[in-house]
C-alpha positions as CSV (number, residue, x, y, z in Angstrom):
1,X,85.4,366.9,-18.0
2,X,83.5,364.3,-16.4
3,X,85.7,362.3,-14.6
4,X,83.2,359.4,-13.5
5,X,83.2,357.9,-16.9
6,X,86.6,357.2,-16.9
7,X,87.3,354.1,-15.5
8,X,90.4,351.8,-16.0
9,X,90.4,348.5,-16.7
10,X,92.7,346.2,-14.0
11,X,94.8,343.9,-15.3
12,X,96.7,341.3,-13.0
13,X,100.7,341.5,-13.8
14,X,100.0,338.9,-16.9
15,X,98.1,341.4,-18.3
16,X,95.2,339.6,-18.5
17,X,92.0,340.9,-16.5
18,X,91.4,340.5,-13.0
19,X,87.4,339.3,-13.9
20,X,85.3,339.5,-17.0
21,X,82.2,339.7,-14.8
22,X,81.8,342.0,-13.1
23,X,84.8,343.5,-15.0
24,X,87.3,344.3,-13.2
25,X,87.5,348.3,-13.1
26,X,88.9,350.9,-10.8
27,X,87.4,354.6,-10.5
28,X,90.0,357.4,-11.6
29,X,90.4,358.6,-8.6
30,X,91.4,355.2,-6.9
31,X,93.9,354.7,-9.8
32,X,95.6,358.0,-9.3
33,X,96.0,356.8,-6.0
34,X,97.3,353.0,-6.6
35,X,99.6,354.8,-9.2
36,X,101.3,357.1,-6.5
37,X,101.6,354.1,-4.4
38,X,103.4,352.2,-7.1
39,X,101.0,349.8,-7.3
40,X,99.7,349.8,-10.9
41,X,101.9,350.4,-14.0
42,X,100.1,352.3,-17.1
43,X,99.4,350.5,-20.2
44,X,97.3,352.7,-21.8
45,X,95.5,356.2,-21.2
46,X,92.3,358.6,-22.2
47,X,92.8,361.7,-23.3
48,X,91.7,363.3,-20.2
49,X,93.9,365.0,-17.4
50,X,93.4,365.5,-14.0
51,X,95.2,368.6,-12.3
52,X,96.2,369.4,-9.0
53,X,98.0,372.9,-8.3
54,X,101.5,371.5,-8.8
55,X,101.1,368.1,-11.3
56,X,99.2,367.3,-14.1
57,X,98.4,363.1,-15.2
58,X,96.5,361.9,-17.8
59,X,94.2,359.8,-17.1
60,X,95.1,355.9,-17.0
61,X,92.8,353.7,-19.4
62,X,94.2,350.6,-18.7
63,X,96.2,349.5,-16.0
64,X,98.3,346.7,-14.6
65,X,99.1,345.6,-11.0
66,X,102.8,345.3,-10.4
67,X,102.9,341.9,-8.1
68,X,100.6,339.0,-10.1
69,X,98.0,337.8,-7.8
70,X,96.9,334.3,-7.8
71,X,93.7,333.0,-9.7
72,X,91.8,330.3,-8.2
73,X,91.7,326.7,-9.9
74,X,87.9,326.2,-9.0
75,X,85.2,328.0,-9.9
76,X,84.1,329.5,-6.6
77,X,80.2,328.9,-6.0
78,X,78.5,332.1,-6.0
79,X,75.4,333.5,-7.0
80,X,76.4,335.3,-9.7
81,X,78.7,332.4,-11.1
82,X,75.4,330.1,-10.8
83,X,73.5,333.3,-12.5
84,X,76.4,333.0,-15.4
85,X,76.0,329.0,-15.1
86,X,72.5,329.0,-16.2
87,X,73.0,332.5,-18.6
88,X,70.7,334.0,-16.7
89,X,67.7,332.3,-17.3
90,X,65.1,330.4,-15.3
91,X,66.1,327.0,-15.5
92,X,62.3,326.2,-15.5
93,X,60.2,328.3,-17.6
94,X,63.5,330.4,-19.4
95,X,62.4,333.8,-17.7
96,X,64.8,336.4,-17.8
97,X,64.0,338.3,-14.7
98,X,63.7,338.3,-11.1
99,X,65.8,335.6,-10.7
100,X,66.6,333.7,-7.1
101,X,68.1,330.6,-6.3
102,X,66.3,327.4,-6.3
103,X,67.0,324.2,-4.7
104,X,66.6,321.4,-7.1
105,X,65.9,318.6,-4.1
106,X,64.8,321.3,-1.4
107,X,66.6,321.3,1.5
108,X,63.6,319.9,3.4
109,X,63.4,316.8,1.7
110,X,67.9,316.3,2.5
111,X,68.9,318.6,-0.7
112,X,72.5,320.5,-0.1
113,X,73.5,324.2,-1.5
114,X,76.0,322.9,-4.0
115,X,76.8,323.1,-7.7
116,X,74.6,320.1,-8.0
117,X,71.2,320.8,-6.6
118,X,71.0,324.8,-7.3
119,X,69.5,326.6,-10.1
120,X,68.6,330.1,-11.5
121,X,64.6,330.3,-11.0
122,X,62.2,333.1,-11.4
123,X,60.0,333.9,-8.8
124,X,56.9,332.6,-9.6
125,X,58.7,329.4,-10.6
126,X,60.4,328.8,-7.3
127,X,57.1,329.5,-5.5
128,X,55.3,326.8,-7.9
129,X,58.0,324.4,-7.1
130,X,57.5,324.9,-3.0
131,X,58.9,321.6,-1.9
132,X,58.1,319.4,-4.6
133,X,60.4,317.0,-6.5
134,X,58.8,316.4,-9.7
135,X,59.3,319.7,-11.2
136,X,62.8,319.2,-13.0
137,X,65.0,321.8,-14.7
138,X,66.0,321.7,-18.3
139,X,69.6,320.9,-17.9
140,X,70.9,319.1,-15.1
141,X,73.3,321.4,-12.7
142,X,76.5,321.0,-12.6
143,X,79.8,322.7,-11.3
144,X,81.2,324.4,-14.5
145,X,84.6,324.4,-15.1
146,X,87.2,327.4,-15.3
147,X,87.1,328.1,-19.0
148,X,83.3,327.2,-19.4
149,X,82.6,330.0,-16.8
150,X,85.2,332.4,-18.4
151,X,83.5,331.9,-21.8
152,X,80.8,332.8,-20.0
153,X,81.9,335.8,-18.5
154,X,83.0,337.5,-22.2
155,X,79.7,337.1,-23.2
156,X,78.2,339.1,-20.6
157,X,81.0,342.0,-21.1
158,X,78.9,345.8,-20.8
159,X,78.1,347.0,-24.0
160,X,80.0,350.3,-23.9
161,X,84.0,349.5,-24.2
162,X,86.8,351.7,-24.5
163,X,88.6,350.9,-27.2
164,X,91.8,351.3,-25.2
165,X,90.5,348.1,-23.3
166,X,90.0,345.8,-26.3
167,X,93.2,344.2,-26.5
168,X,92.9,342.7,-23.3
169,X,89.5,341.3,-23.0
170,X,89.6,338.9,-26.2
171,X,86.4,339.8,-27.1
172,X,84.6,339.1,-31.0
173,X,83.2,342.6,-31.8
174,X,81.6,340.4,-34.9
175,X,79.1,339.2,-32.6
């Protein structure tokens, strides 16, 4: 058995997942160990058992923490949440890789790091920019709400679920 490839999907006490991106998953061995605490409580299981001289558990697929813990109102301003924003794409050109942050009105010239004035930008992009002002994304930045950013998150799920997991990530295998 390799044990590595069975991860299990967290779930606050709502059952709903802890985050959609990165998802939110716990390696087996640090579930076994959250279960004995009486942490987690199963929801659903792989096929798979682990042993130990004296106790045999299957392997927890899905899990769910026993004391709900708060999610936050705003959306919290992070790279990869201004990565999701702009669906990882230069903001510029549409380029999908080697992405870095660009400030729209540099910070030379009074710009701040805020929702507002920061984009995703491919290199080359953000060095053809420099300083300048006159070199304007397509959309305009803006802090994205809750649910736009969730939406978001679904649709950058990995493409290799468990089916156990399914349930609980509201996600359209029809697309």
């Amino acid at each position: 058995m390799h044990t590595a490839a069975h991860p299990a999907l967290v779930l606050n006490a709502d059952y709903r997942p802890l985050s959609y991106f990165p998802l939110s998953l716990l390696s087996w061995k640090g579930t076994v160990t959250a279960m004995v605490k009486g942490h987690l409580t199963v929801v659903a299981e792989y096929d798979e058992v682990v042993r130990s001289p004296s106790t045999e558990i299957r392997l927890p697929s899905v899990v769910a923490l026993r004391d709900y813990m708060p999610v936050g109102k705003r959306v919290a301003f992070t790279r990869n949440n201004v990565f999701l924003r702009d669906r990882f794409r230069c903001q510029y050109c549409g380029e999908e890789t080697k992405l870095t942050f660009d400030h729209v009105v540099p910070r030379s010239r009074g710009g701040d790091t805020s929702w507002t004035n920061i984009v995703a930008a491919c290199d080359p992009c953000n060095l053809k920019k420099g300083s300048r002002i006159d070199m304007q994304p397509m959309k305009v930045p803006r802090e994205p709400t809750a649910r736009e950013l969730l939406a978001l998150k679904r649709a950058f799920l990995p493409k290799q679920l468990h089916a156990s997991w399914l349930n609980f990530l509201e996600v359209d295998l029809a697309a």
